[in-house]
MISE-597147 format. One line per field, with one value per residue: residue in one letter; x, y, z of N, C-alpha, C, O in turn. Coordinates in nm, 4 decimals, padded with zeros to 6 digits. Atoms other than C-alpha are relative to their C-alpha. Layout:
N
residuo: c(A; ...)
n_c1: c(X; ...)
n_c2: c(Y; ...)
n_c3: c(Z; ...)
ca_c1: c(X; ...)
ca_c2: c(Y; ...)
ca_c3: c(Z; ...)
c_c1: c(X; ...)
c_c2: c(Y; ...)
c_c3: c(Z; ...)
o_c1: c(X; ...)
o_c2: c(Y; ...)
o_c3: c(Z; ...)
***
This chain:
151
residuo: c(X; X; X; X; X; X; X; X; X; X; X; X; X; X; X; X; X; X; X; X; X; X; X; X; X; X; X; X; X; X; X; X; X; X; X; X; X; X; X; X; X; X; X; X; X; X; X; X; X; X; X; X; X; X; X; X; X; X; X; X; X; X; X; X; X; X; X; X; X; X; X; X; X; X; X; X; X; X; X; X; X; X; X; X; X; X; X; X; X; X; X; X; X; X; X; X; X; X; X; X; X; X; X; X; X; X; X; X; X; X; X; X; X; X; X; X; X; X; X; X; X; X; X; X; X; X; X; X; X; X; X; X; X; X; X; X; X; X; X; X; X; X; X; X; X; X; X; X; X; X; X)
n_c1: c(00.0804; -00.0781; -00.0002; 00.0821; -00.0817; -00.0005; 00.1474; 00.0006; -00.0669; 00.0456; 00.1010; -00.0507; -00.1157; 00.1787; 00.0418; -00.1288; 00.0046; 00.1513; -00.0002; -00.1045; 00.1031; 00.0839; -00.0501; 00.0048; 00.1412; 00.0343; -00.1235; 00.0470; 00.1091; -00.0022; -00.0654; 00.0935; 00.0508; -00.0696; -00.0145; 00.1287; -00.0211; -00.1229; 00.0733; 00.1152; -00.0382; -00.1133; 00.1122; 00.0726; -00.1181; -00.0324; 00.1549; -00.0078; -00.0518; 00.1350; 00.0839; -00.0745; -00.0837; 00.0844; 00.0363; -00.0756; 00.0370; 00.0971; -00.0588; -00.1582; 00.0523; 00.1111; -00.1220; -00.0561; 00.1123; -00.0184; -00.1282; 00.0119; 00.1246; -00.0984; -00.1167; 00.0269; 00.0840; -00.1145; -00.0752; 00.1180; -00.0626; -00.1659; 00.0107; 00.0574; -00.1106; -00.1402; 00.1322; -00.0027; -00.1184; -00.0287; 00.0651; -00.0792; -00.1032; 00.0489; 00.0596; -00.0754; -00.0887; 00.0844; -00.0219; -00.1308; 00.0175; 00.0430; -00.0803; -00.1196; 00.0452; 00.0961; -00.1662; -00.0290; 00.0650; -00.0208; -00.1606; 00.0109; 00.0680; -00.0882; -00.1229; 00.0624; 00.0398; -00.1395; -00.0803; 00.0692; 00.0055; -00.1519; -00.0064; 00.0133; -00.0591; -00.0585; 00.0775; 00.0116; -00.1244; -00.0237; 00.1231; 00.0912; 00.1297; 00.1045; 00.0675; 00.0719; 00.1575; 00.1009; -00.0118; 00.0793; 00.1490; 00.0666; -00.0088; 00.0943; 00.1846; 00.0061; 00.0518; 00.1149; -00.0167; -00.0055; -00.0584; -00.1635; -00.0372; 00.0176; -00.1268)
n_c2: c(-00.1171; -00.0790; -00.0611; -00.1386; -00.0387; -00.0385; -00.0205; -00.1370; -00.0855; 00.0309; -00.1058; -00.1263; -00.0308; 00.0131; -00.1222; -00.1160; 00.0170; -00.0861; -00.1313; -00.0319; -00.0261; -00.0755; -00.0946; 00.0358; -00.0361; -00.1525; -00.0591; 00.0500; -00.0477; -00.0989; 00.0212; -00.0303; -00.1294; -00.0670; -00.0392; -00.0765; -00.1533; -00.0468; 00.0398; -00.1374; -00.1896; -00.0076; -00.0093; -00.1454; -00.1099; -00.0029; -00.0237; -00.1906; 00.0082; 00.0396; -00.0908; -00.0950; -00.0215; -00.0558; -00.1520; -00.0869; 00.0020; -00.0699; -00.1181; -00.0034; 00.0201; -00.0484; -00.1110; 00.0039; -00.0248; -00.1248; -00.0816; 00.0224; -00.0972; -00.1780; 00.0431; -00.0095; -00.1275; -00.1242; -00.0045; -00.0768; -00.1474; -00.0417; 00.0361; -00.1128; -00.1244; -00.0022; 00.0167; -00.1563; -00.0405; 00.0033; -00.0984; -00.1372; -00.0024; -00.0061; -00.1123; -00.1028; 00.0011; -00.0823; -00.1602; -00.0138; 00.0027; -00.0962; -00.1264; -00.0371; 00.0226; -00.1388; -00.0898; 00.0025; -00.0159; -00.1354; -00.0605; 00.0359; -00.0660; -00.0909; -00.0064; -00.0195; -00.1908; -00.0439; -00.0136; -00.0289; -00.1334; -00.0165; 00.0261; -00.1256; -00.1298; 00.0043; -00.0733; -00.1467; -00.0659; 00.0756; -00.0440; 00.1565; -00.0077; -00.0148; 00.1564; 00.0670; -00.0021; 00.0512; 00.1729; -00.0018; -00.0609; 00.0306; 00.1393; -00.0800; -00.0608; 00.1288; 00.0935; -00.0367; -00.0926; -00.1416; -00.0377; 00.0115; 00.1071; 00.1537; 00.1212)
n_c3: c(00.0000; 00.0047; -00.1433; -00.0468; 00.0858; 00.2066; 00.0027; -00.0351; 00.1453; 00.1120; -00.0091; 00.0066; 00.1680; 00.0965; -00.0469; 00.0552; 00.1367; 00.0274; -00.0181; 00.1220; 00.1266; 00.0499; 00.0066; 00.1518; 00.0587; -00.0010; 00.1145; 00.1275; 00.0145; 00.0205; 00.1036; 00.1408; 00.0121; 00.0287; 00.1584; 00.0688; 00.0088; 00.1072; 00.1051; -00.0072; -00.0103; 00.1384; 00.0270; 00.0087; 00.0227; 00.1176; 00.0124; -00.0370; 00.1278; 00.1585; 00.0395; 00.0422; 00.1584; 00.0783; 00.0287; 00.1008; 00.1656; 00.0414; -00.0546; 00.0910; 00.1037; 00.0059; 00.0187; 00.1530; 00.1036; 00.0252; 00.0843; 00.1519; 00.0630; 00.0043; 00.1079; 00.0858; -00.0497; 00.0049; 00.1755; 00.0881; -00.0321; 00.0735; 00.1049; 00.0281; -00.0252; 00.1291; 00.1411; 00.0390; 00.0579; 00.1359; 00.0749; -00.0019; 00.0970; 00.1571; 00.0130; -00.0113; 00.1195; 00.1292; -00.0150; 00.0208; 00.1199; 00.0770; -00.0405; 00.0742; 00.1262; 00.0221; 00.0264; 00.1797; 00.1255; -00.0238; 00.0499; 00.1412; 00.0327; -00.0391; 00.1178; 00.1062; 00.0425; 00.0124; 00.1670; 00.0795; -00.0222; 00.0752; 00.1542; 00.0300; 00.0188; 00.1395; 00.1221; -00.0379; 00.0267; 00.1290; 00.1184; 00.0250; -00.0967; 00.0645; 00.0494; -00.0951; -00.0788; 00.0710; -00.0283; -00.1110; 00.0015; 00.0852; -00.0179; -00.1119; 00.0571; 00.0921; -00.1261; -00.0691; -00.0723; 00.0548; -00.1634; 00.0220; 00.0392; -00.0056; -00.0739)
ca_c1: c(00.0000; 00.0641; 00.2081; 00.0514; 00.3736; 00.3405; -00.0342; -00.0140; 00.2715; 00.0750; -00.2485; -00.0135; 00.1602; -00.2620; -00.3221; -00.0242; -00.0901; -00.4865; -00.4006; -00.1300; -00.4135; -00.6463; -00.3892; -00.3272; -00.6548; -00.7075; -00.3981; -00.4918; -00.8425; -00.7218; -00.4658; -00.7255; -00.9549; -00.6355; -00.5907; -00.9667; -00.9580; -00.6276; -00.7777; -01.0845; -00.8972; -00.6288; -00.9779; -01.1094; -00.7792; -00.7536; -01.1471; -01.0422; -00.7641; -00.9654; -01.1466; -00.9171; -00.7119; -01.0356; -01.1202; -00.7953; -00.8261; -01.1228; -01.0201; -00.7128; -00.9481; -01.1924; -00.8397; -00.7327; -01.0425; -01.0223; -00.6891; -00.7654; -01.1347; -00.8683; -00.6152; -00.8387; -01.0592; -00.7023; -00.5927; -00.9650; -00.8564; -00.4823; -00.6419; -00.9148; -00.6439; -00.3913; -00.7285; -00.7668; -00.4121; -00.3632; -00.7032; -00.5719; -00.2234; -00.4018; -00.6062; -00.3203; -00.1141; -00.4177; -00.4457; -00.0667; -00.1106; -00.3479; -00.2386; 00.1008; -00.1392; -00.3285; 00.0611; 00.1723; -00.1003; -00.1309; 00.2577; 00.1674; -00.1023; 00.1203; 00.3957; 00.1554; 00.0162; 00.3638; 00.4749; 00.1394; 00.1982; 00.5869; 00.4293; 00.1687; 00.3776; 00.6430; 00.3310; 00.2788; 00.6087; 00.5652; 00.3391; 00.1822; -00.0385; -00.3392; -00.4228; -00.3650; -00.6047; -00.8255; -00.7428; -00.8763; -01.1935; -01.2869; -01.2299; -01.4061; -01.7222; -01.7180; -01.7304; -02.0086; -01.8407; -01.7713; -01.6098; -01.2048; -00.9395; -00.9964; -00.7939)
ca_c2: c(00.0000; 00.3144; 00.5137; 00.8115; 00.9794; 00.8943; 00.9222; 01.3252; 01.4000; 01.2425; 01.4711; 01.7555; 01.6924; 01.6536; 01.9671; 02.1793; 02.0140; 02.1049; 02.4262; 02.4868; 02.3699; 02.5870; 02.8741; 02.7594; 02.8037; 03.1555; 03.2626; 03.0696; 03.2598; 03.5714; 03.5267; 03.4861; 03.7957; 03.9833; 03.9052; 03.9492; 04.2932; 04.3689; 04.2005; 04.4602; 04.7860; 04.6807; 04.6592; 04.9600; 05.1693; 05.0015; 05.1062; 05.4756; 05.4523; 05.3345; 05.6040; 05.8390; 05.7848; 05.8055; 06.1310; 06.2598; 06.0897; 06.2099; 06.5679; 06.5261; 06.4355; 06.7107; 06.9784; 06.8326; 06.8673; 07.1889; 07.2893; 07.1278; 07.3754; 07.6872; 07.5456; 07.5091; 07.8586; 08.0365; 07.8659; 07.9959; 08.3386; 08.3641; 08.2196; 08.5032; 08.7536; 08.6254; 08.6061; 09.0008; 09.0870; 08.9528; 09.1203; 09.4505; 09.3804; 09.3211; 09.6021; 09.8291; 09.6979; 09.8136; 10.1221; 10.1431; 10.0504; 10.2667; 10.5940; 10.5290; 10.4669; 10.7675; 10.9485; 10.8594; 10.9292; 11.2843; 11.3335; 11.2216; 11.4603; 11.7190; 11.6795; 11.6536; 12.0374; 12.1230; 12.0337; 12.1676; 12.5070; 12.5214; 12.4176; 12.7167; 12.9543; 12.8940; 12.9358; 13.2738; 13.3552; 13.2043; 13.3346; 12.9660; 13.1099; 13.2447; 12.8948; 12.7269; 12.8867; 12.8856; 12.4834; 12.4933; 12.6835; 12.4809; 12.1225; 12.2910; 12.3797; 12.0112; 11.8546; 12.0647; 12.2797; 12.6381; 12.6224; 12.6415; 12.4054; 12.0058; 11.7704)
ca_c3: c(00.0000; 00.0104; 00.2808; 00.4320; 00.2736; -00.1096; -00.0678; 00.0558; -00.2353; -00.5051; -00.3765; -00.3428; -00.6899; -00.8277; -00.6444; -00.7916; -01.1206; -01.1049; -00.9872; -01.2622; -01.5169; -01.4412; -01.4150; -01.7617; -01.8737; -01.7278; -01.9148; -02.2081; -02.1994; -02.1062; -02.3873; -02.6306; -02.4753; -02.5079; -02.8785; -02.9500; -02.7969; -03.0046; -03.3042; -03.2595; -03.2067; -03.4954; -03.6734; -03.5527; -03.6326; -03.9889; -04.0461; -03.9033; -04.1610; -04.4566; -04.3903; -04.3740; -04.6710; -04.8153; -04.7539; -04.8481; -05.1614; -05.2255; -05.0953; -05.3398; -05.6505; -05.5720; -05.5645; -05.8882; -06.0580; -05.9592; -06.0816; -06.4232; -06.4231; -06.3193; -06.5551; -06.8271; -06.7590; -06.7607; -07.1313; -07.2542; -07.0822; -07.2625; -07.5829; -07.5886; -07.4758; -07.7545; -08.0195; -07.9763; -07.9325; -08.2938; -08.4203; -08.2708; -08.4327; -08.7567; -08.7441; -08.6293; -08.9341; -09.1725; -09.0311; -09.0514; -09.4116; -09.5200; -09.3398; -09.5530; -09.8549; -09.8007; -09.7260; -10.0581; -10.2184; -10.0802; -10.1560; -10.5253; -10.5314; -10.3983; -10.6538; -10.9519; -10.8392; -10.7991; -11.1174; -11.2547; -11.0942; -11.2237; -11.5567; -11.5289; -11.4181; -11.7143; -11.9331; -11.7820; -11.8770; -12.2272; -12.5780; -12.5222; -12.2173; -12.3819; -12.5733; -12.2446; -12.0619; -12.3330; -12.3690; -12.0186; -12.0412; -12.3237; -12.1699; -11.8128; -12.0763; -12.2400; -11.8869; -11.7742; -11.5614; -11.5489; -11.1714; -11.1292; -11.2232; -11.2115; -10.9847)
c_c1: c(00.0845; -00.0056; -00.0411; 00.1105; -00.0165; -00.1466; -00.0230; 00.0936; -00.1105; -00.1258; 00.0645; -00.0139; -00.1600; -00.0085; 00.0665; -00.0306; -00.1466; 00.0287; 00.0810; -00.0711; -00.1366; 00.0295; 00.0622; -00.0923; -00.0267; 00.0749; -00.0121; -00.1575; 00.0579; 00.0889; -00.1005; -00.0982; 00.0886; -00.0121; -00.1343; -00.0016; 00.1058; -00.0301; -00.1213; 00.0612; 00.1216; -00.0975; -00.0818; 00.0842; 00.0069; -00.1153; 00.0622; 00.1124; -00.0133; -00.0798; 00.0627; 00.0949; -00.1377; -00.0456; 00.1332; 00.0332; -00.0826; -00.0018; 00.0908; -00.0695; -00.0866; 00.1207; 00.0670; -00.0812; -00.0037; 00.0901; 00.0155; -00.1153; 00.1320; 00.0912; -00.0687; -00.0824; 00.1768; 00.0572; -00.0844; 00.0132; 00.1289; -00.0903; -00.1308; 00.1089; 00.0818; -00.0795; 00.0136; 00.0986; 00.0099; -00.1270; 00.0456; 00.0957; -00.0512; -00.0325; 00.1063; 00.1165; -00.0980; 00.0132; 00.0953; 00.0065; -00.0846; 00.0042; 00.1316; -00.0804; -00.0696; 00.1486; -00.0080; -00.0688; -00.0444; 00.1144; -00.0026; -00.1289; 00.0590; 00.1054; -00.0926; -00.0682; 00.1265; 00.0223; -00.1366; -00.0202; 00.1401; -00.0686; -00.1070; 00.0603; 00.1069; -00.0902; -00.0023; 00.0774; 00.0300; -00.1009; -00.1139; -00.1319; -00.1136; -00.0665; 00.0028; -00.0883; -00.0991; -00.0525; -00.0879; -00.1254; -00.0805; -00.0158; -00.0731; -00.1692; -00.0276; -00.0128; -00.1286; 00.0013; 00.0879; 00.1332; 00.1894; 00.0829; 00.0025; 00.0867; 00.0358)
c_c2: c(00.1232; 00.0819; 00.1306; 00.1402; 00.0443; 00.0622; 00.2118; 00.0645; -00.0345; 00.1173; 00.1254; 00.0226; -00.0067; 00.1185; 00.1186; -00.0254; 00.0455; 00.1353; 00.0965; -00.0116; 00.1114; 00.1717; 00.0155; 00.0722; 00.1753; 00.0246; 00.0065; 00.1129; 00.1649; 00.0716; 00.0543; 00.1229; 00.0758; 00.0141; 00.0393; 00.1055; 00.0660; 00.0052; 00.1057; 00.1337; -00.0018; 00.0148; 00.1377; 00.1178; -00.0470; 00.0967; 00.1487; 00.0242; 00.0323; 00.1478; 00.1292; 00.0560; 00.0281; 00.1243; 00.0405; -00.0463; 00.0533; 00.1883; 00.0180; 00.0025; 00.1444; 00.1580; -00.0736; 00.0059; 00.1591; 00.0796; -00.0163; 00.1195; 00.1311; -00.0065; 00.0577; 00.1622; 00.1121; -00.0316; 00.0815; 00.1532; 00.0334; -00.0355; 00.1087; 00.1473; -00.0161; 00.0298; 00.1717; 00.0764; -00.0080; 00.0618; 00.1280; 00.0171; -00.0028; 00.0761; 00.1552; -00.0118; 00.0683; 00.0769; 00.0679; 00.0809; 00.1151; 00.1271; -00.0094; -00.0422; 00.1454; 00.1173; 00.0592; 00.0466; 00.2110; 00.0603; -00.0034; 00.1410; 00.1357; 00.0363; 00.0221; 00.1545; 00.1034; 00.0428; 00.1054; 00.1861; 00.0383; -00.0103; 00.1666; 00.1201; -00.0010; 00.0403; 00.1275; 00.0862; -00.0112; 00.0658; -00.1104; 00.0805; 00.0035; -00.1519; -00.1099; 00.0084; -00.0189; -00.1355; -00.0200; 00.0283; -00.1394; -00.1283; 00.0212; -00.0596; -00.1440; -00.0822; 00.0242; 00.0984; 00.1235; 00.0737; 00.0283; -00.1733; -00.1376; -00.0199; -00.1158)
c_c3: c(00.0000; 00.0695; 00.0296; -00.1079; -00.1375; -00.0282; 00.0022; -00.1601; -00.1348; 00.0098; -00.0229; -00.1223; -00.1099; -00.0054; -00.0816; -00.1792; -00.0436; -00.0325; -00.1521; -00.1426; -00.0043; 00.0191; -00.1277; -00.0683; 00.0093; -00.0656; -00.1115; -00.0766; 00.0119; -00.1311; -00.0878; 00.0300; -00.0402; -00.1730; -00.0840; -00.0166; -00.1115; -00.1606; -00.0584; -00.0293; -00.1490; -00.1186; -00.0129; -00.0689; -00.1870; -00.0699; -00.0049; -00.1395; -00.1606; 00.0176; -00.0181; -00.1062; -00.0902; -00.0619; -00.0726; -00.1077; -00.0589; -00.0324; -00.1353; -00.1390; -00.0272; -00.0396; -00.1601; -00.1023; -00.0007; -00.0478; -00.1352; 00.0266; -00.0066; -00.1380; -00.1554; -00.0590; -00.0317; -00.1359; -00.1064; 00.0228; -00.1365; -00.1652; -00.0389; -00.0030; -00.1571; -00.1180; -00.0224; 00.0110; -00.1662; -00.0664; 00.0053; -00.0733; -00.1578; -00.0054; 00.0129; -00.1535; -00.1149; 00.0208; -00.0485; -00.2082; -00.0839; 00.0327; -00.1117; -00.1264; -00.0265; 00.0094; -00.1577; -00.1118; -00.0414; -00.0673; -00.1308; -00.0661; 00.0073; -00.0877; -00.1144; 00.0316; -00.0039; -00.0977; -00.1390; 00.0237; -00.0596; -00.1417; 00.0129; -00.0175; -00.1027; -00.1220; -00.0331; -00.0551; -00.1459; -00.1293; 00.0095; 00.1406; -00.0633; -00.0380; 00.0994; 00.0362; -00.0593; -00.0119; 00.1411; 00.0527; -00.0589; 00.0796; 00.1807; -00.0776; -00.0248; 00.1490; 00.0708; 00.1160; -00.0588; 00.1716; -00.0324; -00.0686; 00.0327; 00.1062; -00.1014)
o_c1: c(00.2071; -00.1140; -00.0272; 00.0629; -00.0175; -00.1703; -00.0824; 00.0563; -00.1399; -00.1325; 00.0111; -00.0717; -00.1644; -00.0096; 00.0072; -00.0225; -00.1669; 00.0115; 00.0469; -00.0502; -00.2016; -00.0568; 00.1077; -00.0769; -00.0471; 00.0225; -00.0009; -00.1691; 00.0377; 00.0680; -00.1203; -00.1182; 00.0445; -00.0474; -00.1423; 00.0025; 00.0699; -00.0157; -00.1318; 00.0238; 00.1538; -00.0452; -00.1379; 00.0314; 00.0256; -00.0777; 00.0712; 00.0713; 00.0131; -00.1131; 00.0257; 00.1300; -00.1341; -00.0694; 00.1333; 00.0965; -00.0504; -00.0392; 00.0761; -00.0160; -00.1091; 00.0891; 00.1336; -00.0428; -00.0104; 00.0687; 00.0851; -00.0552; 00.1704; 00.1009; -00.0290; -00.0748; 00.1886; 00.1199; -00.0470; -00.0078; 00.1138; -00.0723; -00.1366; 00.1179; 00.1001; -00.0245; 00.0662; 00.0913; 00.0078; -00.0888; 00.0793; 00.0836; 00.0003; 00.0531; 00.0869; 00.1764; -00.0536; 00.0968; 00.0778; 00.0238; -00.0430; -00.0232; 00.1424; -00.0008; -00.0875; 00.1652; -00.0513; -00.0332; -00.0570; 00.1099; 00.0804; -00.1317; 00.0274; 00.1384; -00.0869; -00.0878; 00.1320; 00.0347; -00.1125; -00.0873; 00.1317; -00.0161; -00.0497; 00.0527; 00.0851; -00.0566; 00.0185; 00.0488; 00.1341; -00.2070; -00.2258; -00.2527; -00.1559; -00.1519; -00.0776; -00.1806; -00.1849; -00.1679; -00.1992; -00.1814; -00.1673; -00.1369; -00.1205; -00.2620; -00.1367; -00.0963; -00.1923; -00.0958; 00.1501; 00.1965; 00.2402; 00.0309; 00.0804; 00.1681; 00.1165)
o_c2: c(00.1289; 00.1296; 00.2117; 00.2190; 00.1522; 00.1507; 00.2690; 00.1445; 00.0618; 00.1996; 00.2046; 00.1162; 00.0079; 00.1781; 00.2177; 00.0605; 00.1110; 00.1923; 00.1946; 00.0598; 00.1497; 00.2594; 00.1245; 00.1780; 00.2537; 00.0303; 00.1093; 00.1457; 00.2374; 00.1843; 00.1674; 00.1892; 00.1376; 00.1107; 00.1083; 00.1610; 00.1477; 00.1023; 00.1522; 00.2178; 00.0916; 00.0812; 00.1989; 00.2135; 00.0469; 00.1847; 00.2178; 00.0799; 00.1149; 00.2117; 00.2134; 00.1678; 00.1124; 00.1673; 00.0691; 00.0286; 00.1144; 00.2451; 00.1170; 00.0871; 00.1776; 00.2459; -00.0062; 00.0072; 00.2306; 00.1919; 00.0586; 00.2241; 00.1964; 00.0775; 00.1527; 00.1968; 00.2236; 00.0549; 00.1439; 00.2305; 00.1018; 00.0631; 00.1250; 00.2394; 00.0677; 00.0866; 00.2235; 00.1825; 00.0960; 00.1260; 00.1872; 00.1048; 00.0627; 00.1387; 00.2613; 00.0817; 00.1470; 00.1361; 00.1653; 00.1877; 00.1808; 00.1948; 00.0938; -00.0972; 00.2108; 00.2096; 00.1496; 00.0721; 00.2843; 00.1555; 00.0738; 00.1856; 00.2163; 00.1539; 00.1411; 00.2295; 00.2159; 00.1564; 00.1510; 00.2660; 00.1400; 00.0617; 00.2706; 00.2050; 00.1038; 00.1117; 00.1808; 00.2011; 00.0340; 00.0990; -00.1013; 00.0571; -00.1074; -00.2091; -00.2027; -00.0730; -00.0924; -00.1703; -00.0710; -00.0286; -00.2013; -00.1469; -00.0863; -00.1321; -00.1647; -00.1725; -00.0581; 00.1462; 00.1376; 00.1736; 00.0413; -00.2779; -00.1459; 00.0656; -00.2031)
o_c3: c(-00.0102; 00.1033; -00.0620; -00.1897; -00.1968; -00.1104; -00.0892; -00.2459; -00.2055; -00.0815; -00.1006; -00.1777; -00.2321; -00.1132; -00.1242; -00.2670; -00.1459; -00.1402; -00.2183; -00.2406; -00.1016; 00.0223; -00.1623; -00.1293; -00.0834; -00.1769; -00.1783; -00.1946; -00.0855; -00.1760; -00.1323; -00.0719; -00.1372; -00.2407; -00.1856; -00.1264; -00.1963; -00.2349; -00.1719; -00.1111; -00.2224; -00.2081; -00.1037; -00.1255; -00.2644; -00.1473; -00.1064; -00.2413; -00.2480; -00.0822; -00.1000; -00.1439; -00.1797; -00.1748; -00.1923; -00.1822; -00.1608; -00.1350; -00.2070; -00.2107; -00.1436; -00.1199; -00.2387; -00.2192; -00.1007; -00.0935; -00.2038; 00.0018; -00.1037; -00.2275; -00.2227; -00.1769; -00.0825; -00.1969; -00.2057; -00.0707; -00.2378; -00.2368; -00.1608; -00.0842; -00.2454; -00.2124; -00.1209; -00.0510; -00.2320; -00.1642; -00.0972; -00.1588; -00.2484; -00.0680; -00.0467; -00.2067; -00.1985; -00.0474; -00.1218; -00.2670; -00.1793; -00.0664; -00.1780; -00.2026; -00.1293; -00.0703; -00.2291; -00.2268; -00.1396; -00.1451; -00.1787; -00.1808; -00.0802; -00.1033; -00.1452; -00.0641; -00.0535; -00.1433; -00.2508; -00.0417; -00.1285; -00.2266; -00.0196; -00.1063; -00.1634; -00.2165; -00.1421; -00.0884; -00.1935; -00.0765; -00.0408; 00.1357; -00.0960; 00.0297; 00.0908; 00.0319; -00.0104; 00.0132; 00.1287; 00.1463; 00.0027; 00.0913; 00.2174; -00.0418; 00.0285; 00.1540; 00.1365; 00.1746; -00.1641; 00.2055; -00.1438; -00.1076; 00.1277; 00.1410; -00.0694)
***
């Protein structure tokens, strides 16, 4: 049999070994609440995350849409601006143009009374007057007028 001795260790060594299993167990259990909870909040924080990259994606899409509208709003600006720059420039080159058309044409008109007043007055000075002026009357009467000399 067995002596009062082995009998007490073996209960002990039950006792210590119970005890040790169900200090196991709590561990084991609180273990696994631990990693649930952890599991949860790593969960909750990815979630908060997710949502947060969201927005500032979203945020980020809603600022780049807008810098293309500005973008594009400021090429339709410069491309109206540059449109009537070059009408103005065109228009200032006609002008240009025909101010030095209307010049020239003045200066041409200017020389031809010139030369037509040098040619009178030589007449003046000449036996040929008389039949000019006459020449002149006559080609006056034949046009219909009676006023001064032509252009």
């Amino acid at each position: 049999m067995y002596s009062g001795r082995g009998y007490e260790e073996e209960t002990e060594i039950k006792r210590i070994h119970d005890k040790a299993e169900t200090e196991i167990k709590r561990i084991h259990e609180k273990a696994k609440a631990d990693v649930a909870r952890d599991q949860t909040e790593i969960k909750r924080i990815q979630d908060k995350a997710e949502t947060e990259i969201k927005r500032i994606h979203d945020k980020a899409a809603t600022e780049i849409a807008q810098a293309k509208a500005d973008v594009a709003r400021d090429q339709t600006e410069i491309k109206r601006i540059q449109d009537k720059a070059a009408t103005d420039i065109a228009q200032a080159k006609a002008d240009v143009a025909r101010v030095e058309g209307e010049r020239r044409l003045s200066e041409e008109r200017l020389r031809a009374e010139v030369e037509r007043y040098k040619y009178d007055l030589r007449l003046t000075q000449t036996q040929d007057f008389e039949p000019y002026q006459a020449a002149i009357r006559e080609n006056q009467t034949k046009r219909g007028g009676a006023g001064g000399p032509q252009d």
